[in-house]
C-alpha positions in Angstrom: -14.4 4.8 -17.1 -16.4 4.9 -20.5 -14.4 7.6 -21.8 -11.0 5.5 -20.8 -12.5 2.7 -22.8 -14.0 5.0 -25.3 -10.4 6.3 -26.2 -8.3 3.0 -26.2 -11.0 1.7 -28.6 -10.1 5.0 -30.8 -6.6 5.2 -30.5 -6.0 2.0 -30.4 -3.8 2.2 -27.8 -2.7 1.5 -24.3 -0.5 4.2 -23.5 -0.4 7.2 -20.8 1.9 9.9 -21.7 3.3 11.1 -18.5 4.1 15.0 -17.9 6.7 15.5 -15.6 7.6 19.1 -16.7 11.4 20.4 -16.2 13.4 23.6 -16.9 12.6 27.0 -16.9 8.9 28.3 -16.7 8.9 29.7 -21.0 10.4 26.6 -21.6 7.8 24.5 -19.4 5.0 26.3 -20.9 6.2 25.5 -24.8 7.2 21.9 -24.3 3.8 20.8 -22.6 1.7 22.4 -25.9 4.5 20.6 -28.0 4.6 17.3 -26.1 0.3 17.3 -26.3 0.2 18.3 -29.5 2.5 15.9 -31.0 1.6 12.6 -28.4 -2.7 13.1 -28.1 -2.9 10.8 -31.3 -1.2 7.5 -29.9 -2.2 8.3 -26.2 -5.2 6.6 -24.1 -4.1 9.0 -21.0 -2.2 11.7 -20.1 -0.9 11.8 -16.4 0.2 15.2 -14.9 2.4 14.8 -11.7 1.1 17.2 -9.5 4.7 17.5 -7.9 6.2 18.9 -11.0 3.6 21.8 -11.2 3.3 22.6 -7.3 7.1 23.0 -7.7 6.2 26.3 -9.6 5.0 29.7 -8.3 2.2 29.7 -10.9 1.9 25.8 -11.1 -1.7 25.5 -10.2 -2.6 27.7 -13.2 -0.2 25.5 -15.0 -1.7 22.5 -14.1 -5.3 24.1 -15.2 -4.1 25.4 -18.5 -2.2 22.2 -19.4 -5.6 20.3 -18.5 -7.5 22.6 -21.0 -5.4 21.6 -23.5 -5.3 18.6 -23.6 -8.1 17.4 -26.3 -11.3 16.1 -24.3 -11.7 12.9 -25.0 -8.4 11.5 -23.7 -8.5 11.4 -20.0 -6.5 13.4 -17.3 -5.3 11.3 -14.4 -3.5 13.7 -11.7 -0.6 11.6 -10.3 -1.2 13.1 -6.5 -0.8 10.0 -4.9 -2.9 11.3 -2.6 -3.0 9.7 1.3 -5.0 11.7 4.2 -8.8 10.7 5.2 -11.9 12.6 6.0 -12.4 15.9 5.2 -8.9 16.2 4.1 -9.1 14.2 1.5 -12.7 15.4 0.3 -10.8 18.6 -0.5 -7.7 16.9 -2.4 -10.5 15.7 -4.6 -12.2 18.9 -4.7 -8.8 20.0 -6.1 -8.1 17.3 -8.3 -11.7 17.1 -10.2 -13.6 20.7 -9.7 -10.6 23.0 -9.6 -7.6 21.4 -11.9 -10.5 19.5 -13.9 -9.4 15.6 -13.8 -10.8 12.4 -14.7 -8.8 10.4 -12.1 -6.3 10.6 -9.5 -3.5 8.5 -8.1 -4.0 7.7 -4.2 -1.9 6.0 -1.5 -3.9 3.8 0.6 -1.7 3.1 3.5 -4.6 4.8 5.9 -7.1 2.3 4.8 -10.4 2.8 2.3 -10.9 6.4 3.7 -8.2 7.3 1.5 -10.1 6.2 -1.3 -13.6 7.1 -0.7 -13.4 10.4 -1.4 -11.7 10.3 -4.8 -14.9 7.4 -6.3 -17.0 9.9 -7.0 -19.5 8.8 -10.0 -17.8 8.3 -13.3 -14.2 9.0 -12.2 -11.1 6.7 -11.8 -9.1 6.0 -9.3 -5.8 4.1 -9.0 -4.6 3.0 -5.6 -0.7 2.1 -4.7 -0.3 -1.2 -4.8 3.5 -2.1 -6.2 5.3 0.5 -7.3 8.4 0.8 -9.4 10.7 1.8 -7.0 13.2 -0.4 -5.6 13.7 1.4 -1.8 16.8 0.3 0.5 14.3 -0.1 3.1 10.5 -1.1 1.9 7.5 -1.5 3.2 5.2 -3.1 0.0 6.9 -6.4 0.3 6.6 -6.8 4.2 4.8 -9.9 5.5 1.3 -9.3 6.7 0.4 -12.0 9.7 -3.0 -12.8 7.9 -0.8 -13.8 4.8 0.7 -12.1 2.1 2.3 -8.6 1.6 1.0 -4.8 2.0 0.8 -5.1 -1.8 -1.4 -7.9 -2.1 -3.3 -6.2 1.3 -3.0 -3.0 -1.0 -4.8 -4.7 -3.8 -7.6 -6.2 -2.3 -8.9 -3.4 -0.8 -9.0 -1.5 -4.3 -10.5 -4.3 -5.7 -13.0 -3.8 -2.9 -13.5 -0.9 -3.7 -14.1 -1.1 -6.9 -16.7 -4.1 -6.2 -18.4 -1.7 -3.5 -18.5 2.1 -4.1 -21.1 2.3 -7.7 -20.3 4.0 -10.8 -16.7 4.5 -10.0 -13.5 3.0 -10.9 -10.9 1.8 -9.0 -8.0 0.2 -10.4 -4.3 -0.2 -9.3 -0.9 1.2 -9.5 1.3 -1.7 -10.2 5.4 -1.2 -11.7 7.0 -2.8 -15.0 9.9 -3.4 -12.6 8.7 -6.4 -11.5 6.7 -8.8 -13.6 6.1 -11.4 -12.0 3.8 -8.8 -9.3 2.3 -7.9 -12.2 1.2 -11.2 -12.7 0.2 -12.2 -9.2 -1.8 -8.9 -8.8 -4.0 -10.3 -12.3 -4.4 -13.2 -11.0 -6.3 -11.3 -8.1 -7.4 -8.4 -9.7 -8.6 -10.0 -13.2 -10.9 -7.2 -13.8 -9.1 -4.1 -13.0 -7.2 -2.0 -14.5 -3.7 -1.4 -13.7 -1.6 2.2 -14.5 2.2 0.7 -15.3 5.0 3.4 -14.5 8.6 2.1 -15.0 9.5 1.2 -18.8 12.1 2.9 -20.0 14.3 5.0 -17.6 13.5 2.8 -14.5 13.9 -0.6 -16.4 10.7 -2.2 -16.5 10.2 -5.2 -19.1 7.4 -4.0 -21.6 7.2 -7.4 -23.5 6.9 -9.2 -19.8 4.7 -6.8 -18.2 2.3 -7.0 -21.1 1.9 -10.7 -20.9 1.9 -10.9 -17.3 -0.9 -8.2 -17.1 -3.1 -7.7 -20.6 -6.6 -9.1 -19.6 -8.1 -11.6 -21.9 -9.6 -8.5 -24.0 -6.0 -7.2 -24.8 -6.6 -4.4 -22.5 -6.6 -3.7 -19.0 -2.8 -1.9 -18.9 -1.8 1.6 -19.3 1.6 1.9 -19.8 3.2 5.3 -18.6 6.3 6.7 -19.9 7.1 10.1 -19.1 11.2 11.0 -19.4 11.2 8.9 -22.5 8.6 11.3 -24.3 9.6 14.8 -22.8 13.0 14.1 -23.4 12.5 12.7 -26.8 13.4 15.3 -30.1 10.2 14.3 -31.3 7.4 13.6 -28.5 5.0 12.3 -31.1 7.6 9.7 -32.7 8.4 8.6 -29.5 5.1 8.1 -28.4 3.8 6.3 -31.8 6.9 3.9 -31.6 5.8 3.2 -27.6 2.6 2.9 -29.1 3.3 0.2 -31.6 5.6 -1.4 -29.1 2.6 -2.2 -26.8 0.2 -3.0 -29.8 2.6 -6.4 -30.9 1.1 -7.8 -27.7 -2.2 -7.3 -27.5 -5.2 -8.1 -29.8 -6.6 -5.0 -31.0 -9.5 -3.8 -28.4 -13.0 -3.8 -30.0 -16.5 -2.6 -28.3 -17.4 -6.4 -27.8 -14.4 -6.7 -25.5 -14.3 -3.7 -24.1 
């Protein structure tokens, strides 16, 4: 978590660079040194989804080499959303932090905390599924629970449970720009945590909203991912300074005190 904080301080900035790699493996290869290259100086994260390099017949060594380049003091979350218990799990996270070389890891907690467990290992994050940007024909986030509430707000209790219980780790939540006014019910229970934001751009999501339904009081507390909107871009690094500055006209600049 201190490097997380440690780089929004530097950068100045609150947003995760997505890499959901497309086309041909040469063409893979070259645009994930470009889009690194020209994004690490306006990003806090970078988010790898796993899917897009598992795809590939040499997508694990992908995945590695894409890891090692990115400079070290931004942090790696693997988007795995990761969902099985036990021993299962305990080697997901084996994968995720000893083998590909993360700092955190997306997980879907519909099996419970055992999910979870595994991937809080000392100084790591984790960010559990609680409402994500998809809009499904047939859901299950926003279903009535009968002790009250939804399987999102179920969803982010126990990772703010988590975070209160297991030491030394992070665990934060997964929450979409698609629908803001989750965003701001999920802070108003979660006022602590931090929250990874997929859905601006291509999906829809409200930046301006999002921000002031979910910035803590410190002007932090978001990362905003956009991943289409930067691979596809001409220029990944304009399009991630101009996400960047976006972001920055709604939150006070984040300073050690705060932080």
């Amino acid at each position: 978590m201190q490097k997380l904080i440690s780089r929004v301080q530097a950068a100045n900035s609150l947003l995760c660079v997505g890499l959901d790699p497309t086309g041909d493996d040469a063409t893979v290869a070259r645009r994930l040194r470009e889009v690194i290259a020209q994004a690490a100086p306006y990003a806090a994260a970078f988010k790898p989804n796993l899917a897009f390099f598992l795809s590939r017949e040499n997508g694990v060594a992908l995945l590695q080499q894409t890891v090692r380049d990115i400079p070290k003091d931004i942090p790696v979350i693997l988007d795995g959303k990761f969902g099985d218990i036990a021993n299962t799990a305990e080697q997901y996270a084996r994968f995720s932090y000893d083998i590909v070389g993360a700092d955190g890891v997306t997980v879907n907690p519909y099996m419970g905390d055992d999910t979870i467990r595994p991937f809080a290992r000392p100084g790591k994050i984790v960010f559990s599924l609680a409402k994500t940007s998809n809009k499904p024909q047939h859901g299950l986030q926003d279903a009535a629970m009968t002790r009250g509430g939804s399987i999102s707000d179920w969803a982010a209790r126990l990772a703010k449970l988590m975070d209160e219980e297991i030491p030394d780790s992070t665990v934060g939540l997964v929450v979409g720009a698609t629908e803001p006014a989750t965003v701001a019910k999920l802070r108003a229970a979660c006022p602590e945590q931090w929250f990874l934001v997929p859905g601006i751009g291509v999906q829809g999501g409200d930046l301006s909203a999002t921000l002031r339904a979910g910035l803590r009081q410190d002007g932090s507390g978001l990362l905003i991912n956009s991943s289409r909107g930067i691979w596809q871009a001409p220029d990944a690094g304009a399009a991630a300074r101009e996400l960047q500055e976006q972001i920055n006209e709604f939150r006070a600049v984040t300073s050690p005190a705060h932080a």
